[in-house]
N, C-alpha and C positions, 0 to 999 in steps of 0.2 A: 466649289467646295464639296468636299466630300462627305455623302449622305448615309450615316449608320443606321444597323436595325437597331432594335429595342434594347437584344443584347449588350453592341458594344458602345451604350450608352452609359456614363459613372454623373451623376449630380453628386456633387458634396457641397456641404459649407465649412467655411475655414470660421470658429468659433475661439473665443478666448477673451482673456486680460484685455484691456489696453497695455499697447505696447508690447504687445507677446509675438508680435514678429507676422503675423497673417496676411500683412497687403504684399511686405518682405518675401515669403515664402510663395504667395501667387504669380508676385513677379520674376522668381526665380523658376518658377514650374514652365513659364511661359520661354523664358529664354530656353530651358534647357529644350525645347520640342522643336525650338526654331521658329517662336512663332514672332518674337521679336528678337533683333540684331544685338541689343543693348541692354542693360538692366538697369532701369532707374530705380531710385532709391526716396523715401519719405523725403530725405532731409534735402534732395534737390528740388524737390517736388513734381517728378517727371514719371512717375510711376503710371502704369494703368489703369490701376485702379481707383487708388483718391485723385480722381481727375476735376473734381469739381473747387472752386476758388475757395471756399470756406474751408476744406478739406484740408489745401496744399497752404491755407495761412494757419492752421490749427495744428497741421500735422499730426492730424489722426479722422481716423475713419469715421463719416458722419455717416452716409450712404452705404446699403448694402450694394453691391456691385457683380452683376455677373460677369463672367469673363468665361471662356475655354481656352482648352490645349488638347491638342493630339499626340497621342502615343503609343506606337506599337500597337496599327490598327485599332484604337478606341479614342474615342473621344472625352475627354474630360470636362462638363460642365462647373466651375469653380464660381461659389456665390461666396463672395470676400467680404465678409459682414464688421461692423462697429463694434470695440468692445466696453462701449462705458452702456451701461442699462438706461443711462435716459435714451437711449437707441432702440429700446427693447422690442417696438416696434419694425424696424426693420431688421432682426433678428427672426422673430416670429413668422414674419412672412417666407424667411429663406426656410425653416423650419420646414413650412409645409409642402414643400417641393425638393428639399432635399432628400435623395438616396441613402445620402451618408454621411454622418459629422467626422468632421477632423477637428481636435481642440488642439490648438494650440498651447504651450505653456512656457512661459519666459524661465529657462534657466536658470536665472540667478534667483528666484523667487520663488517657482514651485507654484502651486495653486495659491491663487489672490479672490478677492472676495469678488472680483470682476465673473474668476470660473466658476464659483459655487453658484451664482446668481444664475450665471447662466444654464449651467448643468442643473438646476432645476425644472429648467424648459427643456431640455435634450431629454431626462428621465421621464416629462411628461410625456412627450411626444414618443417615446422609447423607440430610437434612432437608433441602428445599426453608428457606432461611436468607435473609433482611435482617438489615441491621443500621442502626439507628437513634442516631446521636449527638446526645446530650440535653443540655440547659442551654445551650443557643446564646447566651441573654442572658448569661449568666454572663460576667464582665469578664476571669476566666482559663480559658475554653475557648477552645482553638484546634485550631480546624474541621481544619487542612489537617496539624499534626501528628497528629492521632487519625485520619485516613484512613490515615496513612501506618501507622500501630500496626495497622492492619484490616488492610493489605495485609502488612506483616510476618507475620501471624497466618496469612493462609486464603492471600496471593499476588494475583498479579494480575488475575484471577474478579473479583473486588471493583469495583464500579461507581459512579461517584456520580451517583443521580436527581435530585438535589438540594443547592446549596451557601447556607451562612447568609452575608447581605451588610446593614451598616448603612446608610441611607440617612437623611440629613437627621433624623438621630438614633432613625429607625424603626428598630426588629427587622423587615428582611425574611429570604424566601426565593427564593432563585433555582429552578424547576423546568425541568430537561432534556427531564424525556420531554414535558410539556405548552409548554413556551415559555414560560413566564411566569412575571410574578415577584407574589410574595405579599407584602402590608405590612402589621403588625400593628399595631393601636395599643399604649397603654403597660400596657395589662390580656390583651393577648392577646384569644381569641376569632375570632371569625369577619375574612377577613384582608377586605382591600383586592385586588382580581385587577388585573395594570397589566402593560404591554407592560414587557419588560429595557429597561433604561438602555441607551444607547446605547455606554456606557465598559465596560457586561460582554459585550456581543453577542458579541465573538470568541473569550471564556474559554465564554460560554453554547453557543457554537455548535460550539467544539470538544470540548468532553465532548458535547455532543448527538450529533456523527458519531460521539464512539469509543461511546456507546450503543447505536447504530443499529447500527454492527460488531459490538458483544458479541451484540446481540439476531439479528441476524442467521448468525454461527455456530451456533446450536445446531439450524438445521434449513432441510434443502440446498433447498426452495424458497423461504423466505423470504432464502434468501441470492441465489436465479437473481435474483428480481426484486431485491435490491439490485445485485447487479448490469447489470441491465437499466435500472432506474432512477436510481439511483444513493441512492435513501435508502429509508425506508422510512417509511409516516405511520404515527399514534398507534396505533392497532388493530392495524396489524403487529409496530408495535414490543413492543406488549403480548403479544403471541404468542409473539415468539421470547423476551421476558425471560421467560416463563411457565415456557415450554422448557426455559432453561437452569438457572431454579431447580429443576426438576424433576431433571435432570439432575447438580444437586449442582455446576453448573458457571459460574456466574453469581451473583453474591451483593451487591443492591442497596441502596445507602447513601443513608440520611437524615436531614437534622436537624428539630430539632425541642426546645419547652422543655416540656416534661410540664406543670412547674410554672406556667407561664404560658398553658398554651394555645394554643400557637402550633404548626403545624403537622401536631395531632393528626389534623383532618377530614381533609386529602390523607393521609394517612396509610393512615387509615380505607377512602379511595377505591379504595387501592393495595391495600389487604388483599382490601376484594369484588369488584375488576375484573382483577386478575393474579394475585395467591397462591393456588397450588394449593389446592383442595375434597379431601373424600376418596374421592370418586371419579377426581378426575384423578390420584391415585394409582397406581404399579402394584398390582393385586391379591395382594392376600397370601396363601398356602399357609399350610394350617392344618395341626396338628400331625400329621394323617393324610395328609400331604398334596393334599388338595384346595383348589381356589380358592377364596378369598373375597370375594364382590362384593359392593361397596359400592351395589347395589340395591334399591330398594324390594321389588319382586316375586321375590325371592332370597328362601329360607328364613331365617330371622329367627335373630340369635344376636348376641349381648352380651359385653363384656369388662370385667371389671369390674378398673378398674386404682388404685383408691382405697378403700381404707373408715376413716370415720372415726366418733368415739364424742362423742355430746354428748349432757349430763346432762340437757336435757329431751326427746332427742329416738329417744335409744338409737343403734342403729346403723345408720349412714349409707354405703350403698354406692353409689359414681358410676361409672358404665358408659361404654362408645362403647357405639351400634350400631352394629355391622361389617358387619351384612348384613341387608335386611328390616326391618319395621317392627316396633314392642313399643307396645302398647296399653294401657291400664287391665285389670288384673286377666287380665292374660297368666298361662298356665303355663307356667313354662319349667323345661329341665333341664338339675341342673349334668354338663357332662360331667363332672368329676371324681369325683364319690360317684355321681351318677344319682339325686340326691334331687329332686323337684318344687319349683320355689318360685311362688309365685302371687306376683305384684306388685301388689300394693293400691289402692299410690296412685304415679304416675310425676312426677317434678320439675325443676324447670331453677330449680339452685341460683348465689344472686350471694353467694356471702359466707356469712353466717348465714341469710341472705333467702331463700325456696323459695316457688316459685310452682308451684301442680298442673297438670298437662296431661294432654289427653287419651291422645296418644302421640307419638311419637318416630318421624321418617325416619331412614334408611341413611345414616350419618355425625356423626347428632349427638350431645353429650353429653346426659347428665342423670342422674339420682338415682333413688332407691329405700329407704326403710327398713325396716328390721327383718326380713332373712331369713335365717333359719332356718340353713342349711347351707353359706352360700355367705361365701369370703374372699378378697381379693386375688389378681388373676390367675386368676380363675375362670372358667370360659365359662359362657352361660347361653345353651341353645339351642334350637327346637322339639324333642321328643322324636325321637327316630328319624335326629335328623336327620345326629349321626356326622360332627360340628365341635367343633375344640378349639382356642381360638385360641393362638398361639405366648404361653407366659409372658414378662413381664418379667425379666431378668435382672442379681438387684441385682449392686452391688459387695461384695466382699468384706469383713469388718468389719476395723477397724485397731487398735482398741484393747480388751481385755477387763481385765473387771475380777469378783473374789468381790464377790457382793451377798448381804445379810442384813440383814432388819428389827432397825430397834434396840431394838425391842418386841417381844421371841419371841413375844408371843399376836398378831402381825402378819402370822409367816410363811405364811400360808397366802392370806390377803388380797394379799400380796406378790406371792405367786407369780398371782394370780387378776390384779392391775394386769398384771403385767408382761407378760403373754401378750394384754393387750388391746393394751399399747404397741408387739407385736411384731406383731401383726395389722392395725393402723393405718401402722404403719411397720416393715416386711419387712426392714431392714439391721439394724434391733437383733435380735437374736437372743437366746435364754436358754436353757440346755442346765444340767441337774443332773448332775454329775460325780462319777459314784457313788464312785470310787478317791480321788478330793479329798475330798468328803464337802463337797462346793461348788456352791451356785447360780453359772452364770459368766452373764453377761453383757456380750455383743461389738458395740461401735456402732463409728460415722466419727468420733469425734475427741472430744477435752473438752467441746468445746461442747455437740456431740451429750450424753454423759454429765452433763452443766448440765443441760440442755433435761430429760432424765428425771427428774433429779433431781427438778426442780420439778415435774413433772406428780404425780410419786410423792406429795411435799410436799402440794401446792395442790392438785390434783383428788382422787387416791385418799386423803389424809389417813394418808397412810405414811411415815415415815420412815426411811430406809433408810443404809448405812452401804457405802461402797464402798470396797474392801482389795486389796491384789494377790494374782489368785489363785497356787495353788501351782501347781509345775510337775508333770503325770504322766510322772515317772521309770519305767525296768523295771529287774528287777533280775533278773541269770544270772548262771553260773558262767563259766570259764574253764579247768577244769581238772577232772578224773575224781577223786573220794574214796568211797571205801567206810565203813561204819557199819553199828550195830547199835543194838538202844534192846529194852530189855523192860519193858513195864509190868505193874504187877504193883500189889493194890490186893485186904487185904483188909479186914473190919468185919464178918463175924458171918454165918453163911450163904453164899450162891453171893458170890463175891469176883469180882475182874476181874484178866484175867489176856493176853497179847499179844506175844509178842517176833517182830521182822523184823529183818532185813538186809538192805541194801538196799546198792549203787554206782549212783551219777549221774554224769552227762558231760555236758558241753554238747554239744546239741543243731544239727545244720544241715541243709538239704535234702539228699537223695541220699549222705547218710554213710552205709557200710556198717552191718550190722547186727550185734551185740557180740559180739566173740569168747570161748570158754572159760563158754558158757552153755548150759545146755538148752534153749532157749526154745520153749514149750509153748503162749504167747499172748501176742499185742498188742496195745497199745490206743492208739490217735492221738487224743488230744483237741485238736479247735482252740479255742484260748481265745480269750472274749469280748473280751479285751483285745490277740492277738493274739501271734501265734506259736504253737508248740505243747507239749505234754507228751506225749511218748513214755511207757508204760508197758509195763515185761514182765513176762511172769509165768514166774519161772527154776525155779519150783519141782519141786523132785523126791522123790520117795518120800509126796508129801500131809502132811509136815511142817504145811502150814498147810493147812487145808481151802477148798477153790476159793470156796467162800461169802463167807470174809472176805477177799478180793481186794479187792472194789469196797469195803468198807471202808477197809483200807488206802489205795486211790487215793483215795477222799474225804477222807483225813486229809491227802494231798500237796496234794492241788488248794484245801485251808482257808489250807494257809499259803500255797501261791504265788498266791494273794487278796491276800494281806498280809504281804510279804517280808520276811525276816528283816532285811532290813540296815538301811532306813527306813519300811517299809509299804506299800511302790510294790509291782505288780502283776510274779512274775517270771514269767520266759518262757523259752522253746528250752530246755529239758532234758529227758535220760529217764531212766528208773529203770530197776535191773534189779533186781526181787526175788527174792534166791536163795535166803535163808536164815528157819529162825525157829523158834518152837515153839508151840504151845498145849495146852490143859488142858482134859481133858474136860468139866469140870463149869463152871470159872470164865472159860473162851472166849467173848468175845460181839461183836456187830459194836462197840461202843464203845470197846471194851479193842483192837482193830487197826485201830479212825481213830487213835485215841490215840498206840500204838507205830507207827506211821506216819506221823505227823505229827512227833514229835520225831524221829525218823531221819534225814527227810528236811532239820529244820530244821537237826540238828547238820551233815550232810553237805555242806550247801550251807555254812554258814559255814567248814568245811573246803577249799572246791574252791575257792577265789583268786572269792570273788565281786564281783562288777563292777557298778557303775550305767550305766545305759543313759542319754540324754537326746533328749528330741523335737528334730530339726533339722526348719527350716522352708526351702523354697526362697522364697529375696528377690526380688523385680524392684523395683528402685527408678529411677524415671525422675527426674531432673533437668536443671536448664541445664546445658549443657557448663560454662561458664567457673565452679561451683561444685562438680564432680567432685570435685576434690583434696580438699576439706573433708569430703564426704559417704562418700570410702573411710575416709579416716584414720578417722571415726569408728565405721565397719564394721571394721576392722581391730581398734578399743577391744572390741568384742563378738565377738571369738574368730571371726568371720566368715571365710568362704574365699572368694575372688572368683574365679567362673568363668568369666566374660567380660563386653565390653561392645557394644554395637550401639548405631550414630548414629542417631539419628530426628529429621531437620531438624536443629533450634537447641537439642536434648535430647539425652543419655546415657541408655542403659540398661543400668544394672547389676544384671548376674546375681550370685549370691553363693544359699552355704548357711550359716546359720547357726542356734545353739541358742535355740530359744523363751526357755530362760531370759533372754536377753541382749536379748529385743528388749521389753520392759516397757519403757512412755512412749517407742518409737520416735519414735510418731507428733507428737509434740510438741517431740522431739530434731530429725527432718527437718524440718517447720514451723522452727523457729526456724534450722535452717544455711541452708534456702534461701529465708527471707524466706516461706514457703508456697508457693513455687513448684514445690517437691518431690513426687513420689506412690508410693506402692508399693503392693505386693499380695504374700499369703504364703500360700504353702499347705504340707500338711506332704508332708514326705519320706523321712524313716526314721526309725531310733533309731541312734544310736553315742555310744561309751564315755565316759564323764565323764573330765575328767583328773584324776589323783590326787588333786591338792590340793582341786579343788571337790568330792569325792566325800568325801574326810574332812571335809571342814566340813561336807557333808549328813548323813554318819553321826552325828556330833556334835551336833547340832543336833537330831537325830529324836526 
C-alpha cells in the first residue's frame, strides 16, 4: 500500500441524524476509488462499515468505524460514526482525530434534533465543517428549505458550493466554485460535465459572487486582489474557502444522493483539494505543554483514541499519528504507566477488513493489536521523549442502573465483560458500591443500556438483570444525648467485661470544643464516605485504661459503617468519653468495641437522628418554546430552580435536586422535548430528607 506524507493525508468524520445516509455515502466513496467491486447497502447488511451483528440486526450505526479511500493521489481517512446521541461517545472520540467534519443531512428532513445535538460537539471542538444534503433524487427533499434549517443552526457562515436542478428528467448538479453543471443518468455514477443552462446563469452567478465574498473575507490578501480585481479564480477561491473552514468561519454546502451515486466523486475532489490535512491544523500543546507537530521528522507519538474487542482477533487499538512516523516493530512508550509496547504488526483497517503496512506518516490513522498496557486516550511515545497528548473528554453518564448476573456463578465473568465494554467504550462506566452492596452501571440513554444488554447476551454469553440502584443516603444526629452501656459476659473462666459513657453532638467545621470535660485527647478521623468523626478521650482517674480507647473507637466507627436508622454510612459527629469501668481480669479490647458500639448506637437513636440525601447540580438545556413543560416536571422532583441563561434558540436551566428524583430522567426529557432536550449532573452536597420520605426509608429498611 501506498505511504502518504502529511500533506496528502484528509481524516474526516461522516456526522449526522440517524438515517441521514453516512454509512451510505462511505460506501459509495469507497466504490467510487475502486477500493471495493460492489456497493452494499444497510438494508442487505453487507456494507463495510456496520459490520458488526448488532449493527446489521439494528440497521444502524452502533460503532464508530474507520475505513479509507484513495483519490487522485490522497488518501482519505473516513471515520463513519453513529447518529443516535446514546452513541455520543463514539462520536467524541472520532472528534478528536478528525481533520474535518462532514454532516450529513437527510433530505427530506433538513436538520433533526440528532444534528443539533450533535453540532454542538462539532462547535465545541470548532472543526473545519461541510455539510452535505443527501437524497437529491428523493421526490420529498427540498434543497432550498434544508439550506435554510443549515443556516438556522450554524447562521450565515453557511455557503452553497452546490445546488440539485432537474433537467429534461436528469438528476443534475449545479457547481459554484467550478461553473458547471453535472447530469447523471438514471443509475447515477460518473456525471455528464456541461456548461449551466442559460435559465440558471444568474442564480449560478450570484451564489458564485456571494462565494468569492465568503472566500475572500477570511484572509486580507485574498481580499486586496478581490478587490483589485474584482473576483477571484478557482485556486484563490480554494484558499480563502480553506481559510475560513479553518477558521470555524465558513461552512460549505452540498448535495448529493449517496444512494445513487451522484455527486459523491466532486465530493471526494472537494475533500483532497480544500479540506484541511492535519498539518494544516493549528499545532496542538500536549499535556506538559509542548508543541505538537504534525511532522514526519518530529519525534514520533501516537494517540490511541479507540480500542475495540473481536472474538478472532483480541484487542484492537486505532491510533492518530500526531507526530513522527511509527514503523513495524516500533517501541514505544506509554506515557501513562511508562510501560514499553513493541507494535508487531501496523494496519489500515476498512470495517472488519485490515490490511498490514509497513508504517504510518504524521497524521494518519491506523491500528495495532494486542498491547499489553495500553487503553483509550493513551499516548504512545519515543522514550524520553516527555508527550502526553490531551485526553478525550467523554460526556457525563445520564442514566445508572444496579447490574447483577442472573446466574450468581456469572458474577465474576460479569464483572471481567463489563470492564471490556467500558474499555471499548469510555461513557459506560462500572463502579462497585461498597455502602449499596451494588455493581452500578452509568451509560447515555436506554438504547445505550439495549446496546449492553445484547453484547452481555450475544458476545459474553451473560445474562444480566438491570434494577434501580439504591440511593447512598448519610445518616447524623441533630441534637447532643448522653448514654451508657455495660457489657458484661460470663461462661466459665476469664469472662468479658466493658462499661463506657459516652455524649455525642452533631458535628460542624470550627465549632468550639466541648465544655464541662477534661479532655486529655483527640482524634479527627475523616471518613471514607466523608465528613468526619470527632473522638475524645474525657477520661479521668484511668477508670478505663488508655489501651482500650481505640477499641472503643473501633466499635463507633463499625456502626457509623452501617447506621442505626437504615444502614447508610453516618457522618459529622463526636464523642465525648467521660465515663466507664473495667475488671481486672475479665477487661479485653472486645468487651469495649462491644460497650462502645451499643453506646454509641443507643445515643445516636436518642439525639433527633436525621437522613441526609445526595443532591445533584442539574443543567438542563432545552428549546425555549418547551421551558414551561420541562420546569413543571423539575418542580414534580422536589427540584429548586436556580436560574436560567439564553443560548440562541435554547434555555438553560440550572436547578439542585435529590438523586433519588432523577431515576429514568433521561427518557422523561426525551420524551417532553421530542429528544431535543440535554443535561448533565454532578453531585453537590448532602441535605436533610423530609420527614415523610425519611419515614417511609426507615420503614422500608
Amino acid at each position: 500500500m501506498k505511504i502518504y506524507d502529511d500533506k496528502h493525508i484528509k481524516n474526516v468524520a461522516f456526522v449526522g441524524a440517524n438515517k441521514s445516509g453516512k454509512t451510505t455515502l462511505a460506501e459509495t466513496m469507497l466504490f467510487e476509488a475502486g477500493l471495493v467491486n460492489r456497493r452494499g447497502s444497510v438494508e442487505n447488511k453487507n456494507t463495510v462499515s456496520d459490520y458488526h451483528e448488532i449493527e446489521q440486526e439494528r440497521e444502524t450505526s452502533i460503532f464508530a468505524t474507520p475505513l479509507h479511500t484513495e483519490w487522485r493521489n490522497y488518501k482519505i481517512n473516513i471515520l463513519d460514526t453513529p447518529g443516535l446521541d446514546d452513541f455520543i461517545g463514539e462520536i467524541a472520540s472520532t472528534m478528536r482525530v478528525a481533520d474535518s467534519i462532514v454532516t450529513v443531512i437527510n433530505g427530506q428532513h433538513g436538520v433533526e434534533v440528532g444534528t443539533e445535538i450533535i453540532w454542538n460537539y462539532v462547535d465545541k471542538y470548532s472543526k473545519p465543517t461541510l455539510f452535505v444534503i443527501n437524497q437529491i433524487d428523493n421526490p420529498n427533499t427540498d434543497f432550498d428549505e434544508c439550506y435554510k434549517s443549515i443556516v438556522n443552526l450554524i447562521g450565515n457562515n453557511a455557503v452553497k458550493i452546490q445546488y440539485p436542478l432537474v433537467v429534461d428528467g436528469a438528476q443534475c448538479i449545479i457547481d459554484v466554485l467550478k461553473m458547471k453543471m453535472y447530469k447523471f443518468g438514471p443509475e447515477g455514477g460518473k456525471p455528464e460535465k456541461l456548461e449551466i443552462p442559460d435559465n440558471q446563469k444568474d442564480v449560478a452567478n450570484e451564489l458564485h459572487n456571494e462565494l468569492v465574498e465568503k472566500a475572500a473575507e477570511n484572509d486580507e490578501a485574498l481580499m486586496e486582489l478581490y478587490f483589485d480585481q474584482g473576483t477571484l479564480n478557482e485556486d484563490e477561491m480554494r484558499e480563502g474557502i480553506k481559510k475560513g473552514m479553518l477558521n470555524h468561519e465558513l461552512f460549505p454546502v452540498f448535495c448529493i444522493s449517496a444512494l445513487k451515486d451522484m455527486g459523491s466523486g466532486r465530493l471526494m475532489g472537494f475533500i483532497d483539494n480544500v479540506a484541511p490535512s492535519a498539518a494544516d491544523l493549528k499545532p496542538e500543546q500536549s499535556v506538559e505543554g509542548k508543541t505538537v507537530e504534525c511532522k514526519n521528522d518530529a519525534p514520533t507519538a501516537l494517540f490511541v483514541f479507540k480500542t475495540l474487542y473481536e472474538p478472532n482477533l483480541g484487542q484492537i487499538s486505532f491510533f492518530k499519528v500526531k507526530s513522527g512516523e511509527v514503523k513495524q516493530n516500533d517501541k514505544l512508550e506509554n506515557s501513562r504507566n511508562e510501560e514499553i509496547e513493541i507494535l508487531n504488526q501496523l494496519y489500515i483497517m476498512d470495517g472488519k477488513n485490515r490490511d498490514q503496512v509497513e508504517k504510518l506518516s504524521a497524521g494518519d490513522i491506523g491500528a495495532t493489536l494486542k498491547l499489553k498496557y495500553t487503553e483509550t486516550n493513551d499516548t504512545l511515545r519515543v522514550k524520553g521523549s516527555d508527550i502526553t497528548i490531551k485526553p478525550i473528554v467523554y460526556p457525563e453518564p445520564r442514566i445508572t442502573k444496579a447490574v447483577t448476573a442472573v446466574d450468581k456463578n456469572d458474577e465474576e465473568k460479569l464483572s471481567d465483560a463489563l470492564k471490556k465494554i467500558h474499555s471499548q467504550d469510555p461513557t459506560v462506566t462500572i463502579k462497585y458500591m461498597k455502602e449499596l452492596k451494588q455493581l452500578i452501571l452509568s451509560c447515555q440513554g436506554e438504547l445505550h443500556l439495549a446496546t449492553i444488554d445484547w453484547t452481555l447476551n450475544n458476545v459474553y454469553g451473560i445474562k444480566a438483570a438491570f434494577d434501580q440502584p439504591k440511593i447512598a443516603y448519610r445518616e447524623t444526629i441533630q441534637r447532643s444525648a448522653t448514654t451508657s452501656y455495660k457489657h458484661k459476659k460470663q461462661s466459665g473462666g476469664s469472662g468479658q467485661f466493658g462499661e463506657v459513657h459516652i455524649k455525642i453532638e452533631p458535628y460542624f467545621e470550627g465549632m468550639p470544643e466541648p465544655e464541662g470535660f477534661n479532655i486529655r485527647g483527640k482524634e479527627e478521623v475523616k471518613l471514607e464516605w466523608g465528613g468526619k468523626l470527632v473522638f475524645y478521650n474525657c477520661i479521668v482517674g484511668g477508670v478505663i485504661d488508655a489501651r482500650y480507647l481505640p477499641s472503643v473507637l473501633k466499635g463507633i466507627l463499625e456502626v457509623m459503617e452501617e447506621g442505626p436508622l437504615t444502614g447508610s454510612y453516618a457522618r459529622d459527629i463526636r464523642v465525648m468519653l467521660f465515663d466507664g469501668k473495667m475488671h481486672a481480669v475479665d477487661s479485653n479490647d472486645i468487651s469495649f468495641k462491644i460497650a462502645g458500639a451499643h453506646a454509641f448506637k443507643e445515643a445516636f437513636l436518642n439525639a433527633k437522628p436525621k437522613l441526609l440525601e445526595p443532591i445533584h447540580e442539574l443543567s438542563v438545556k432545552v428549546p425555549e418554546e418547551l421551558m414551561g413543560n420541562v420546569m413543571t416536571d423539575l418542580q414534580s422532583r422536589r427540584a429548586i430552580i436556580l436560574g436560567m441563561d439564553s443560548d440562541g434558540k435554547y434555555q438553560t436551566i440550572k436547578a439542585k435536586t435529590p438523586l433519588a428524583e432523577m431515576y429514568k430522567y433521561s427518557t422523561t426529557l426525551r420524551s417532553i422535548t421530542q429528544g431535543r432536550g440535554s443535561f448533565s449532573t454532578k453531585f453537590s452536597n448532602f441535605e436533610l430528607v423530609p420527614n415523610n420520605v425519611q419515614e417511609e426509608l426507615v420503614k422500608n429498611s
